[in-house]
C-alpha positions as CSV (number, residue, x, y, z in Angstrom):
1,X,19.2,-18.6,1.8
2,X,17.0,-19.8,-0.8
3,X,14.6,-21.6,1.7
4,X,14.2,-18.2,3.6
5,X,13.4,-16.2,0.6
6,X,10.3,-19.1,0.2
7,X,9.5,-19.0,3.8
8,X,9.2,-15.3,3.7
9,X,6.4,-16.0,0.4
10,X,5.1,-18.1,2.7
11,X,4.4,-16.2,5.5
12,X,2.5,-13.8,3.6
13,X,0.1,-16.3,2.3
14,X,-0.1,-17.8,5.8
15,X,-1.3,-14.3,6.8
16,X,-3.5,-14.2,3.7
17,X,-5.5,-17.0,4.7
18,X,-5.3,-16.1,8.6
19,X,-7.0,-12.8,8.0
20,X,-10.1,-14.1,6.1
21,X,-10.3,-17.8,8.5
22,X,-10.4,-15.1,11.3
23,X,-14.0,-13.0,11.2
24,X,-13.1,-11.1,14.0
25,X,-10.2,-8.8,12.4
26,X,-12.7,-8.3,9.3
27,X,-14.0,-5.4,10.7
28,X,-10.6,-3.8,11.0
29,X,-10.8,-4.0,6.6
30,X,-14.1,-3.1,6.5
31,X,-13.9,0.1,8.0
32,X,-11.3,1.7,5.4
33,X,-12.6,-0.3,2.7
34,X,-16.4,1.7,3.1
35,X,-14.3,5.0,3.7
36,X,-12.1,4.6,0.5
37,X,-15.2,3.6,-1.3
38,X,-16.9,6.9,-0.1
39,X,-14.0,8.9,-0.9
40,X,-13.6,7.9,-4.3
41,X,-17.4,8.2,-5.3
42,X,-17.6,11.6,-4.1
43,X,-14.2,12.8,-6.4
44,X,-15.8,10.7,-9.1
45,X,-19.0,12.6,-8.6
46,X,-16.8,15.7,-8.8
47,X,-14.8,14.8,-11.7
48,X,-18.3,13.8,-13.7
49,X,-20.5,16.6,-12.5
50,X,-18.0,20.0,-12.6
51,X,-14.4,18.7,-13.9
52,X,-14.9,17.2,-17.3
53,X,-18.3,20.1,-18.0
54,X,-15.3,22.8,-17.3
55,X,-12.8,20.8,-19.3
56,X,-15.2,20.5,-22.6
57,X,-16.4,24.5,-21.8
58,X,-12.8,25.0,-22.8
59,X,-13.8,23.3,-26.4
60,X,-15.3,25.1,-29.3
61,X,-19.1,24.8,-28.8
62,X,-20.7,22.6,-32.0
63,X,-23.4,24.8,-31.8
64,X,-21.3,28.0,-33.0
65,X,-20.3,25.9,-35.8
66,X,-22.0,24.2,-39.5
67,X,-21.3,21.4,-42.1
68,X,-18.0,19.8,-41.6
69,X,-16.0,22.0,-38.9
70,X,-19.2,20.9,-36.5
71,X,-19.1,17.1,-37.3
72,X,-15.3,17.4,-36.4
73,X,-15.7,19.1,-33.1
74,X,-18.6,16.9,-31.7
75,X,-16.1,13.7,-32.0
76,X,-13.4,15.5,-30.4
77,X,-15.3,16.5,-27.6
78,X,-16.9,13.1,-27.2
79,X,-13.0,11.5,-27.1
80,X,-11.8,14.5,-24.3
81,X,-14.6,13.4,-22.1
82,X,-13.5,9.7,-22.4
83,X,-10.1,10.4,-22.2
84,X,-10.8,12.5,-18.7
85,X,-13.1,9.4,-17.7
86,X,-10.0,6.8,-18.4
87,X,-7.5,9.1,-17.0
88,X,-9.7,9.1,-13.7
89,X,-9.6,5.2,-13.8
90,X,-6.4,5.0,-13.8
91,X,-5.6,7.3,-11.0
92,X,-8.1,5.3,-9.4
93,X,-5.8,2.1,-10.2
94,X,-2.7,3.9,-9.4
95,X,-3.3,5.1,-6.1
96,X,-6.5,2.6,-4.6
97,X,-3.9,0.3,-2.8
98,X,-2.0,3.9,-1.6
99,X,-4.8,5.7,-0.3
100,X,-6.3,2.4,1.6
101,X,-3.1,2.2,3.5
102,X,-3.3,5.1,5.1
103,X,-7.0,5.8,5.4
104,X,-6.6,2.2,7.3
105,X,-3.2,2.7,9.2
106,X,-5.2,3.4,12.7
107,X,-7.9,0.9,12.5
108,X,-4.8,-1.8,11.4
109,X,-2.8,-0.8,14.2
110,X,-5.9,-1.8,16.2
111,X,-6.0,-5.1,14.5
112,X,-2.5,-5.9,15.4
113,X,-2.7,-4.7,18.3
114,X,-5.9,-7.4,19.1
115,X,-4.0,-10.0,17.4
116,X,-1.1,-10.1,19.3
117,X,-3.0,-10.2,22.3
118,X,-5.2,-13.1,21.6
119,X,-3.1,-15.2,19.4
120,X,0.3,-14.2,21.3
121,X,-0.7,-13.1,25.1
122,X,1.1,-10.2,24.0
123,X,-0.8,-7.0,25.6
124,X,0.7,-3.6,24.4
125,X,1.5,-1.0,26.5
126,X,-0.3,2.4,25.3
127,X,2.8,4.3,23.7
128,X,3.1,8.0,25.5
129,X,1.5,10.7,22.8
130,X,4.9,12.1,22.0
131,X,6.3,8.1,20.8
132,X,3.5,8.3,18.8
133,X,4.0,11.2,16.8
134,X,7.5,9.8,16.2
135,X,6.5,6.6,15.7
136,X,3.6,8.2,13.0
137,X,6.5,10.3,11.2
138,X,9.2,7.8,10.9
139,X,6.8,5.1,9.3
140,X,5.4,8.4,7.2
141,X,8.7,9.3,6.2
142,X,9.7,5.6,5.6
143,X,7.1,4.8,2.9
144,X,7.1,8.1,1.6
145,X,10.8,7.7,0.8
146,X,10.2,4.1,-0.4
147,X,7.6,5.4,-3.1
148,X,10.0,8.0,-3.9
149,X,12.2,4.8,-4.7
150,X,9.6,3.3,-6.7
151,X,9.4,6.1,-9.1
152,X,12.8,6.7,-9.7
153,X,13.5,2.6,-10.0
154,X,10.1,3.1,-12.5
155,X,12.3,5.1,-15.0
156,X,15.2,3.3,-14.4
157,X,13.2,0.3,-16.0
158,X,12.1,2.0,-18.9
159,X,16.2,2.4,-19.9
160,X,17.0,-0.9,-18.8
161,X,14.2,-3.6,-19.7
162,X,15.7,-6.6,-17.5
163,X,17.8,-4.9,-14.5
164,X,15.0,-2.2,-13.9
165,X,12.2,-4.2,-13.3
166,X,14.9,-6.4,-10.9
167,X,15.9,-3.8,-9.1
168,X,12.5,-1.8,-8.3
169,X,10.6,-5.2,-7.3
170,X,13.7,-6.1,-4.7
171,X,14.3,-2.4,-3.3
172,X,10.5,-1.6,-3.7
173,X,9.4,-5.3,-2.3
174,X,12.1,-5.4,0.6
175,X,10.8,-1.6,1.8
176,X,7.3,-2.5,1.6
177,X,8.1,-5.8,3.5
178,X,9.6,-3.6,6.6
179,X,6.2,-1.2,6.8
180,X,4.5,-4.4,7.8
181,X,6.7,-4.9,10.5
182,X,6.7,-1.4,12.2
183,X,3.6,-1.5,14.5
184,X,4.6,-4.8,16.1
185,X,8.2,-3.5,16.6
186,X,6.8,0.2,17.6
187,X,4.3,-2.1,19.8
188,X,7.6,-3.4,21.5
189,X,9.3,0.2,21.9
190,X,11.8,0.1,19.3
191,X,12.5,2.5,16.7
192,X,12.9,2.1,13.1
193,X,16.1,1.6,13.6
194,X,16.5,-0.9,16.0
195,X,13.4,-2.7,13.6
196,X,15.7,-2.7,10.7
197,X,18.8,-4.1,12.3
198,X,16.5,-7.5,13.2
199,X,15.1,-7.2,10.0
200,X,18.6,-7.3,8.6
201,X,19.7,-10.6,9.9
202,X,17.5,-12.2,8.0
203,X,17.3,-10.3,4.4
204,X,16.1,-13.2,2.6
205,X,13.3,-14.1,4.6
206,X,12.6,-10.1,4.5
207,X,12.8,-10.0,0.8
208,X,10.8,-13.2,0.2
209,X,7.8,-11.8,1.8
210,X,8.2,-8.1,0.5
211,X,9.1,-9.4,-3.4
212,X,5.7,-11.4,-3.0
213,X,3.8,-9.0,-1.4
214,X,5.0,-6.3,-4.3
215,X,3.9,-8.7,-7.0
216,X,0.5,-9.4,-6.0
217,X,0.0,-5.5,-5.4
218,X,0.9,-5.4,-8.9
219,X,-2.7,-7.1,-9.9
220,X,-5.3,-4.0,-10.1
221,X,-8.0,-3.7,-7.6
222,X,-7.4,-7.2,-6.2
223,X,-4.9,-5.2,-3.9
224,X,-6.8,-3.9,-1.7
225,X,-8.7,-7.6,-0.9
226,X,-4.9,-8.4,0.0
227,X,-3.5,-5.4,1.9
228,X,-5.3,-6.3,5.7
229,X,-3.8,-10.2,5.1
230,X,-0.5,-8.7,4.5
231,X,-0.6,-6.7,8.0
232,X,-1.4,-9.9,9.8
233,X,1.6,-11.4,7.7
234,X,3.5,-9.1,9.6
235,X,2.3,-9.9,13.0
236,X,3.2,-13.5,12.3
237,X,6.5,-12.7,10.6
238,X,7.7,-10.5,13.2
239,X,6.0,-13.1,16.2
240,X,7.3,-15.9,15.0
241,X,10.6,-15.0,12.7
242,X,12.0,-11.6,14.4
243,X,10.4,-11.7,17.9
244,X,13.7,-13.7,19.1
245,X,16.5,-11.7,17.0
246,X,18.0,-9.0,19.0
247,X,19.2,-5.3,17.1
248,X,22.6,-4.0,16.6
249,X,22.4,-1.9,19.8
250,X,21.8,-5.3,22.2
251,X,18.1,-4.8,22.4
């Protein structure tokens, strides 16, 4: 069981170094990386040019002011304009990895779907609009559930130092791990389901690659240089690991 849960690690790093050997699934990155970019410099632009002006409005104006009361105010607004400027980095921080995910979800379901075709032979059947849109809500509802989980295991690890930060990298890692593996198993016609039940006959390879994939998100900004390696890490985990394993239902 051991030697899965390294396999799994492995796999991810495989699909690390696949990714950036392979120049043609670059533009699949590149894409959401230029629209997350624009994104965040025009709220940046917002936050700098109307939000913190209307937050320090709210401030007594030095102006109004003489002898010490002034020399008071002008340091405290100085320190609410850097606090608004940190707090807007570490949104940033926070959510970067988040909101590249899904501004990239269509353009890496086109890279997996181009991968499994040339590396594979595999060539996907266009899904009917309606198995889309159930498709789209399941894996929606999936990680939005799974970052519910994150939050609550967040404060769990506050109370307990050790067991906390166990349990939210395992639960956290092993849900993240499964996201990968949706569009090749939604590729294939299954549901989330029928994804999980393969995935569940082999938890510890699962868990290797999600615990792994977790920790590395956990390194600011260097996330999102990771996050397109970690989809192809699912097209060679579920090609080469899960492809064979058959669900619950006989599938």
């Amino acid at each position: 069981m051991r030697g899965d849960f390294f396999r799994g690690a492995g796999w991810l790093l495989k699909g690390i170094s696949y990714f950036y050997k392979t120049p043609s699934l670059w533009k699949y990155a590149l894409i959401p990386f230029l629209l997350t970019l624009l994104l965040y410099g025009v709220l940046f632009f917002a936050a700098v040019r109307y939000g913190i002006p209307f937050l320090l409005e709210l401030l007594p104006e030095p102006e109004r002011y003489s002898g010490w009361i002034r020399r008071a105010i002008l340091p405290l607004r100085w320190l609410a304009a850097l606090s608004c400027s940190l707090g807007l980095a570490l949104a940033a921080i926070l959510t970067l990895s988040s909101v590249y995910e899904l501004l990239g979800a269509p353009f890496f379901d086109g890279m997996v779907v181009r991968m499994e075709r040339e590396k594979y032979g595999r060539m996907s059947v266009p899904l009917p609009f309606q198995r889309n849109l159930v498709c789209a809500f399941q894996g929606g509802m999936f990680s939005i559930v799974t970052m519910v989980l994150a939050v609550g295991l967040f404060f769990c690890s506050l109370i307990l130092p050790v067991i906390g930060p166990l349990l939210m990298g395992l639960v956290t890692g092993y849900r993240m791990a499964l996201t990968y593996l949706f569009t090749s198993g939604f590729n294939r016609g299954l549901g989330i389901r029928e994804i999980q039940a393969r995935a569940g006959k082999r938890n510890m390879l699962i868990l290797g690659f999600g615990v792994t994939a977790y920790l590395l998100l956990m390194i600011p900004f260097v996330s999102i240089f990771l996050i397109p390696g970690f989809v192809v890490s699912g097209i060679l985990l579920y090609n080469e690991e899960l492809e064979t394993e058959s669900d619950s239902s006989g599938r």
